[in-house]
Every structure is written in structure tokens, then in C-alpha cells.
C-alpha positions as CSV (number, residue, x, y, z in Angstrom):
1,X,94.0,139.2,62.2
2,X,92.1,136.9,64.5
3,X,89.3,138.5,66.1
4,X,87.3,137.0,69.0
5,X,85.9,134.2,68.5
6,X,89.3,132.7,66.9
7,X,91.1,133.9,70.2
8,X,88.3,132.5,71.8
9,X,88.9,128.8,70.2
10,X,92.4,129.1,71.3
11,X,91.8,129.7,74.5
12,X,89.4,127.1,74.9
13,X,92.6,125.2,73.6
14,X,94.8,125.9,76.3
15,X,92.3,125.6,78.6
16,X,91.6,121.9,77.7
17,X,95.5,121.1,77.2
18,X,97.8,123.3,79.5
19,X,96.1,124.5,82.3
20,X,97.0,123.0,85.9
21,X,100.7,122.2,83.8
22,X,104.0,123.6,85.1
23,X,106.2,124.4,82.8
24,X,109.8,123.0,82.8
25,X,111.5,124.6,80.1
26,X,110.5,127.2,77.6
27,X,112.3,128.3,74.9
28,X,112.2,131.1,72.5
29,X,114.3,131.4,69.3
30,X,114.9,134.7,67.5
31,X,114.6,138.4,69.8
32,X,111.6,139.1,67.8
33,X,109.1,136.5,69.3
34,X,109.8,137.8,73.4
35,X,110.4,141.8,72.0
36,X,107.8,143.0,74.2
37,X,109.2,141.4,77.4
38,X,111.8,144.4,77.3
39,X,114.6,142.3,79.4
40,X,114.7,139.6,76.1
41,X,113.9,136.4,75.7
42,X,116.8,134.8,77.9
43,X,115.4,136.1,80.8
44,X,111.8,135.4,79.3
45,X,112.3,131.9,79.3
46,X,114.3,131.6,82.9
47,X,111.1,133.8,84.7
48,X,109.1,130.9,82.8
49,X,110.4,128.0,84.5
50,X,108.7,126.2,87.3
51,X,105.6,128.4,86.8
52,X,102.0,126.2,87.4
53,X,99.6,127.4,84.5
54,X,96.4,128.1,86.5
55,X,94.1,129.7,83.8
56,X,94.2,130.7,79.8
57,X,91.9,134.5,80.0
58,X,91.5,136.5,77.1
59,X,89.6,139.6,76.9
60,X,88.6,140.7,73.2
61,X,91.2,140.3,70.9
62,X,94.1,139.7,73.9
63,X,94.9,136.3,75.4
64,X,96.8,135.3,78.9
65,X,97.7,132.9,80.9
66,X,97.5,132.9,84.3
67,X,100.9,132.0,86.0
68,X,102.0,131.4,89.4
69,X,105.7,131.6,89.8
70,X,107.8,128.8,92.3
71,X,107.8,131.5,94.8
72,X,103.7,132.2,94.8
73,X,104.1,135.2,92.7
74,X,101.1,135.6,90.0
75,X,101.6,136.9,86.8
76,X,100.5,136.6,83.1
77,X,101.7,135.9,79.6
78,X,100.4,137.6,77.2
79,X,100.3,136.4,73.7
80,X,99.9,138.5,70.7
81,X,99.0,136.5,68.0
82,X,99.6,139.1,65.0
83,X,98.9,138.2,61.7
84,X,99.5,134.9,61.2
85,X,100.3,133.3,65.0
86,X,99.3,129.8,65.9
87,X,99.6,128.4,69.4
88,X,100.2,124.2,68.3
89,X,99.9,121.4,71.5
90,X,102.3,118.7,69.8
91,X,104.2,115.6,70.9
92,X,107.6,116.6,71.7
93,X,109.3,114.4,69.1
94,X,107.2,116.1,66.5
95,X,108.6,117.8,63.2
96,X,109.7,121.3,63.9
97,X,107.6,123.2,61.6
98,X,109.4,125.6,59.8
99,X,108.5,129.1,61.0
100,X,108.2,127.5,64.9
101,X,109.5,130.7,67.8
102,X,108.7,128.9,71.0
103,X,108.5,125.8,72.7
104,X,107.1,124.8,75.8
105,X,107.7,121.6,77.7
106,X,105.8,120.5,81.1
107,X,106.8,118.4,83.6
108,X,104.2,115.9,83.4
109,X,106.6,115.0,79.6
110,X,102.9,115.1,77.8
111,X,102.1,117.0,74.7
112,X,104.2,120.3,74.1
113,X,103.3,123.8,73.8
114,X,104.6,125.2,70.3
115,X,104.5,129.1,69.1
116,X,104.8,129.3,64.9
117,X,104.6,132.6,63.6
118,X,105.2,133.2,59.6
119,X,105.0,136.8,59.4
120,X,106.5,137.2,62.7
121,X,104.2,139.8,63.8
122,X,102.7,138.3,67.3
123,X,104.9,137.8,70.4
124,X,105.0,137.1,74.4
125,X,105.9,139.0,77.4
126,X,105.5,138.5,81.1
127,X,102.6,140.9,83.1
128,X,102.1,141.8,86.5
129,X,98.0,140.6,87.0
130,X,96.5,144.1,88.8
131,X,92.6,144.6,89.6
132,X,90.6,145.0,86.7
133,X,89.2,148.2,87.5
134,X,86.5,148.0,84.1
135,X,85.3,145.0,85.6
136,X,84.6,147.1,89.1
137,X,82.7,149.6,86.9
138,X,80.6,147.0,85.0
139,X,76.5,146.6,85.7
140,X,75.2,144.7,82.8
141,X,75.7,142.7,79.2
142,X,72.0,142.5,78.8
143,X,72.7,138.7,78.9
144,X,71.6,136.4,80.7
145,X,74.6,133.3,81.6
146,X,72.1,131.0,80.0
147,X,72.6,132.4,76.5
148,X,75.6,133.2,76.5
149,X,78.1,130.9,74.1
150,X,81.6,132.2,75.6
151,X,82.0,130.3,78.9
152,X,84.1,133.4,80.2
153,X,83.3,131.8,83.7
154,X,86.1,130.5,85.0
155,X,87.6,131.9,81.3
156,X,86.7,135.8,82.4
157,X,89.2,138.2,81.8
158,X,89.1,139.9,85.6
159,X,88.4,136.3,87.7
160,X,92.1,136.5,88.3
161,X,93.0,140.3,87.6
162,X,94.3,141.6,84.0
163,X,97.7,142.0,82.7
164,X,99.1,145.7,83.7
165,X,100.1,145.9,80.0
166,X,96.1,145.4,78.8
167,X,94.5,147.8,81.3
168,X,93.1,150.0,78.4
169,X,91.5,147.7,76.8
170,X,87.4,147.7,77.4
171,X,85.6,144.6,78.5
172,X,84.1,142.5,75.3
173,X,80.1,142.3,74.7
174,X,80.2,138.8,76.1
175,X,81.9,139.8,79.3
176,X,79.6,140.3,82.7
177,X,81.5,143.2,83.0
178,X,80.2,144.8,80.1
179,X,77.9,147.8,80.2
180,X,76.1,147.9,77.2
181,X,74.1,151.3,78.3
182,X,77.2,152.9,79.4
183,X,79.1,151.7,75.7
184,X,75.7,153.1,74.1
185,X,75.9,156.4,76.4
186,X,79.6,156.5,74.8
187,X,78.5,155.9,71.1
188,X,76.1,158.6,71.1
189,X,78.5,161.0,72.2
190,X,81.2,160.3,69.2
191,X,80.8,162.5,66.0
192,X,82.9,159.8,63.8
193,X,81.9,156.6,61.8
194,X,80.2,154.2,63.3
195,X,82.5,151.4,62.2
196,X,85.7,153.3,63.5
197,X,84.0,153.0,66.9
198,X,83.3,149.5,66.6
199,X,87.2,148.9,65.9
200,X,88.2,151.2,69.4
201,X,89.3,148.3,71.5
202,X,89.2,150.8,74.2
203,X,85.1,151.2,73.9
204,X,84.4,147.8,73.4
205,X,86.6,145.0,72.4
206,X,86.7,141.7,70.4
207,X,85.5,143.4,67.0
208,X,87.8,143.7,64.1
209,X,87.0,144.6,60.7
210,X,85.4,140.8,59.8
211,X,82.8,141.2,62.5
212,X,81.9,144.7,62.3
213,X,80.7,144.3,58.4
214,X,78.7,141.4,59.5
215,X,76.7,143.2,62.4
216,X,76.6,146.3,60.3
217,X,75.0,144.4,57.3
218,X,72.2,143.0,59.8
219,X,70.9,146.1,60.9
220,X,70.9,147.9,57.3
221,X,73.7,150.6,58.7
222,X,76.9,151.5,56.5
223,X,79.7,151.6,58.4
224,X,80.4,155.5,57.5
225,X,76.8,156.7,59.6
226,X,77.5,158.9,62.4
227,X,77.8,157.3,65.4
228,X,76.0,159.9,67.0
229,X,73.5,160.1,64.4
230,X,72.2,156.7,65.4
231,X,69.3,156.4,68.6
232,X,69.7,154.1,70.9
233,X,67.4,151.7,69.9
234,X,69.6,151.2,66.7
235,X,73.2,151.2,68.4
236,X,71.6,148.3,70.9
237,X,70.9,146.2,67.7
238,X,73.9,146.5,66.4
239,X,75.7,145.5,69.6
240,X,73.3,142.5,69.7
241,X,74.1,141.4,66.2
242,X,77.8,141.7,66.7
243,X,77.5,139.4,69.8
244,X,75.2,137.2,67.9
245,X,77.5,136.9,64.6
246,X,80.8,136.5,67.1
247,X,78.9,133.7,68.7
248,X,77.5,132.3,65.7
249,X,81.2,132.2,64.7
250,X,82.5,130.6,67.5
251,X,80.1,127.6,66.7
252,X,82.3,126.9,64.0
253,X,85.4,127.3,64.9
254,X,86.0,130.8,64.0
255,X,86.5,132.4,60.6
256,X,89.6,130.7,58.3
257,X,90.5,132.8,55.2
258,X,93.9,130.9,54.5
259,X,96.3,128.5,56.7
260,X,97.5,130.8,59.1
261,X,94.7,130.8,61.5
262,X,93.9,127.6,63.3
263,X,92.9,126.2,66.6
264,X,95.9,124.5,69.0
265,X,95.1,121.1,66.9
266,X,95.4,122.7,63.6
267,X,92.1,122.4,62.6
268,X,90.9,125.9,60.5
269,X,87.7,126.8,61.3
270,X,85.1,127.7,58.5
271,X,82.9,130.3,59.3
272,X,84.0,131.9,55.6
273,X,81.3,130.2,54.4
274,X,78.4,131.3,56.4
275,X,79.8,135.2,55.6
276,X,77.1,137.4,54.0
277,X,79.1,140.3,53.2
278,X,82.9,140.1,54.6
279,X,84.7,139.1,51.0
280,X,81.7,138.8,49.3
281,X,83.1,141.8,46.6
282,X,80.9,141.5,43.7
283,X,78.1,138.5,44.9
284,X,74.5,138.8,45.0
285,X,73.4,140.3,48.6
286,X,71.5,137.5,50.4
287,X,68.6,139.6,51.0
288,X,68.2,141.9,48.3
289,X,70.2,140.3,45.6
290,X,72.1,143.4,45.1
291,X,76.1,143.2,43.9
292,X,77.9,143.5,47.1
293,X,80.8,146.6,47.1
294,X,84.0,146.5,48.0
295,X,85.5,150.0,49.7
296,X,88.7,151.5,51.3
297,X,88.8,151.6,55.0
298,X,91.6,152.6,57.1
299,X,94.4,150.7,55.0
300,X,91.9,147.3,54.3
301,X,88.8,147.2,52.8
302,X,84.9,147.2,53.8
303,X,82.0,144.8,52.7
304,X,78.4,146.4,52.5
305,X,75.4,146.0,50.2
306,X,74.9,149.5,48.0
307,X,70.5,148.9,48.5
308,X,70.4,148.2,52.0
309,X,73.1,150.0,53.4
310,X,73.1,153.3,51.4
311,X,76.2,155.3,52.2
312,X,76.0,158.5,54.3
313,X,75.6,161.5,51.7
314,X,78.7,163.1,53.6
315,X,80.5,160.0,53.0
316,X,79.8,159.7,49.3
317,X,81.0,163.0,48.7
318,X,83.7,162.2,49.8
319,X,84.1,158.5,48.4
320,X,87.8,157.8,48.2
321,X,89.1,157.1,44.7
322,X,89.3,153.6,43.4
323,X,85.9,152.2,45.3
324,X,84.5,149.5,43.8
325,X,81.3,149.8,43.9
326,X,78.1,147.5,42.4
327,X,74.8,147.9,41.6
């Protein structure tokens, strides 16, 4: 599934090609593509019309844009991307492609809006925007603007409120909202795997599975360590190298494994190839040369050298069957 830097290319997308557009018609084919706007996709579309695009947000993993309805109301979209969605700005007398679940067309008649989804597992529904209450409780990232390679200004999930529907979800480590010492406080206190808590959208967002064996390969941890095991010294360098993998990614358009995931001008991005562990089963270890393994994690699979990221003893004991392992 995209993770954040590939939301973050679409939404650069959007930004560049349908903000400050009203939208004249939208149109969703199939129930499945507008199930989580409860009242269906009729009525989806016809709260859609006349709206005035004013901003594409994401936070994490989650995307929006921010709508104001012909009668001044604000409110959000929220797109789920899923497995395999791609948001597409096309002519209007272009092809339909094949697996294509929504249209949009603005009044201006430029370039349309299309949703394809093959796998069918993304999806939009309409959100009342409320006060981002994380954003309220938010002191520091521990970076400065200057450095920082997500423009979330004016991009920044709270600038205009969140979606009601994405309250729960914590701020990302690029975020000025984001309180590293608070997410480190947090960390400490959790007797689980370290990678587990990486992947809890509700401590920090933006990291999926891709990202976290990256970061976790930088600092020398395996992903089964204690969270709570780790100081805080540690758990701030891996924070840091998530943010710098995710940013490094994002200079390349995000990370392409097949044709599903792609930017709003169907270009993939090709981060794949800059990967030093994520899918590498079986290669040499950059820095040590080692085989990389290959083991099971929560339904998928996790990348880590065997040398310099020597599993837990507690977790080898109880190694699930059929790890591949190298040495």
C-alpha cells in the first residue's frame, strides 16, 4: 500500500492541478468506490457539485481535500487509496481506462479528475473538517522548516481542520505538530516490537511496512526489539532515519513495485532501486555483505540483515515456521 511519501506525490498532484477548481459534475460508478460515504454514491456525487477545491491535505497515509460547498459550508473528501488506487488528471475525451470508479469534471472544461482502482480496495467519502486537537497538543518535530522536504505549509494536515473521520490518527514526523519527545515518551512505555509501533498510525503516522525496514536497517535494530527496551537516544535515531528515508523517497517520486502505484500523470516513481533491505530477500547487505532474510510479519513479510540486526533472543525462540533466513 502507498505509504507517505507516494501520498505525498499525489498530493503534490492535486495541489498543482485541482486546487482553486469547482467541480461541476462528479460521478461515481459501482457502490463500492463511495461505500464509506454511508448515504451512497448518488448522494455522494450531488453534495459534490458546485464545491470550490481550496486545498489537497494529507496527513500520514490519509489524503483530503479541502471543499467549500455553494452555500459556504467546508468539508473534506477523503480518499483512501487501498491497494492499488491511482488519482489520474486526464483530458476529458481521454480513453476510459478499464478499472476507472470516478470522474470529475470542473467548470473551467480543463483536464479531468479520474479515480481507477483494480483491486477495488480504496474509496471516497465526504467529512465534516473539526479542530485538529493533535495539532493543539504539538511542541516540536526537531526540524527546522528549512530542512524539511514535505512543504506541509499550506499542505498541513490541521491549516484548515481534519476530517472528523481521521481524528485518531497522530500527526506524521514531518508535521509541526509533531512531538517527537512526547512519541519517544510513548515508545518507552510499550512492551511490544518496535516495528509494530512504528506501523500504529495512532502514535505516529506515514510509516508502513516499506519505510519501517529501511529506518530499522539504519540504526542496526530488528524490528522484533522491545520498544521499551530501546533508550532514548536510540528511538530518536530511528525516528530521524525514518524521516530521512521518507524524504529521501519523496525525491524520487516514491517507491514503485509494479504499475499500480503512480503519481496523478502516471509516472511510477523509483525509489525500488535505492532500497537496501525492503525486497532485497537473499542479496548481499550493503554494509556488511551479509545475505539479507526474509521473515513473517503480521500477514506480509520483513527485510533485515541477520549480522547487523541480530534478532531479539525472545524473538528467535519463538521464530515462526517457514523464515527464510541467510547467512
Amino acid at each position: 500500500m502507498p505509504e507517505l511519501p507516494e501520498v505525498e506525490v499525489v498530493r503534490r498532484g492535486l495541489e498543482d492541478h485541482v486546487v482553486g477548481r469547482r467541480i461541476e459534475k462528479a460521478l461515481f460508478t459501482g457502490a463500492r468506490v463511495a461505500r464509506r460515504h454511508l448515504p451512497g454514491p448518488v448522494d455522494l456525487a450531488d453534495r459534490l457539485r458546485g464545491n470550490l477545491v481550496h486545498g489537497a491535505r494529507r496527513r500520514g497515509k490519509y489524503l483530503w481535500l479541502v471543499l467549500e460547498a455553494p452555500d459556504g459550508h467546508r468539508q473534506g473528501l477523503v480518499i483512501h487509496l487501498g491497494m492499488s488506487g491511482q488519482l489520474l488528471v486526464e483530458a476529458p475525451a481521454a480513453p476510459r481506462q478499464s478499472h476507472l470508479h470516478a470522474t470529475f469534471d470542473f467548470a473551467d472544461g480543463g483536464s479531468q479528475l479520474r479515480f481507477v482502482d483494480q483491486r477495488t480496495f480504496g474509496g471516497m467519502a465526504l467529512a465534516d473538517l473539526v479542530p485538529d486537537v493533535r495539532a493543539a497538543g504539538g511542541r516540536t518535530t526537531g526540524v527546522g522548516v528549512a530542512d524539511n522536504p514535505f512543504p506541509n505549509i499550506p499542505g498541513a494536515a490541521g491549516s484548515c481542520g481534519v476530517p472528523e473521520s481521521i481524528t485518531q490518527i497522530a500527526p506524521d514526523p514531518f508535521e509541526p505538530a509533531f512531538d517527537q519527545a512526547a512519541v519517544i515518551e510513548r515508545l518507552r512505555a510499550r512492551h511490544t516490537a518496535i516495528k509494530r509501533c512504528l506501523l500504529d498510525q495512532g502514535l505516529l503516522s506515514g510509516i508502513g511496512n516499506i519505510y519501517a525496514d529501511e529506518a530499522l536497517w539504519r540504526v542496526r535494530v530488528h524490528g522484533e526489539r522491545e520498544a521499551a527496551a530501546m533508550s532514548k537516544p536510540a528511538l530518536g535515531r530511528l525516528i530521524e532515519q525514518a524521516r530521512a528515508v521518507m524524504g529521501e523517497a519523496l525525491g524520487q517520486g516514491g517507491t514503485s513495485f509494479d504499475a499500480l502505484y503512480v503519481d496523478v500523470n502516471g509516472a511510477s516513481g523509483y525509489f525500488e532501486r535505492a532500497l537496501d533491505v525492503y525486497g532485497r530477500e537473499g542479496c548481499p547487505c550493503r554494509r556488511c555483505g551479509t545475505r539479507i532474510r526474509r521473515e513473517a510479519f503480521m500477514n506480509r513479510s520483513s527485510y533485515s540483515c541477520p549480522r547487523c540486526q541480530p534478532r531479539p533472543r525472545a524473538a528467535s525462540r519463538r521464530s515462526a515456521p517457514g523464515t527464510a533466513e541467510y547467512s
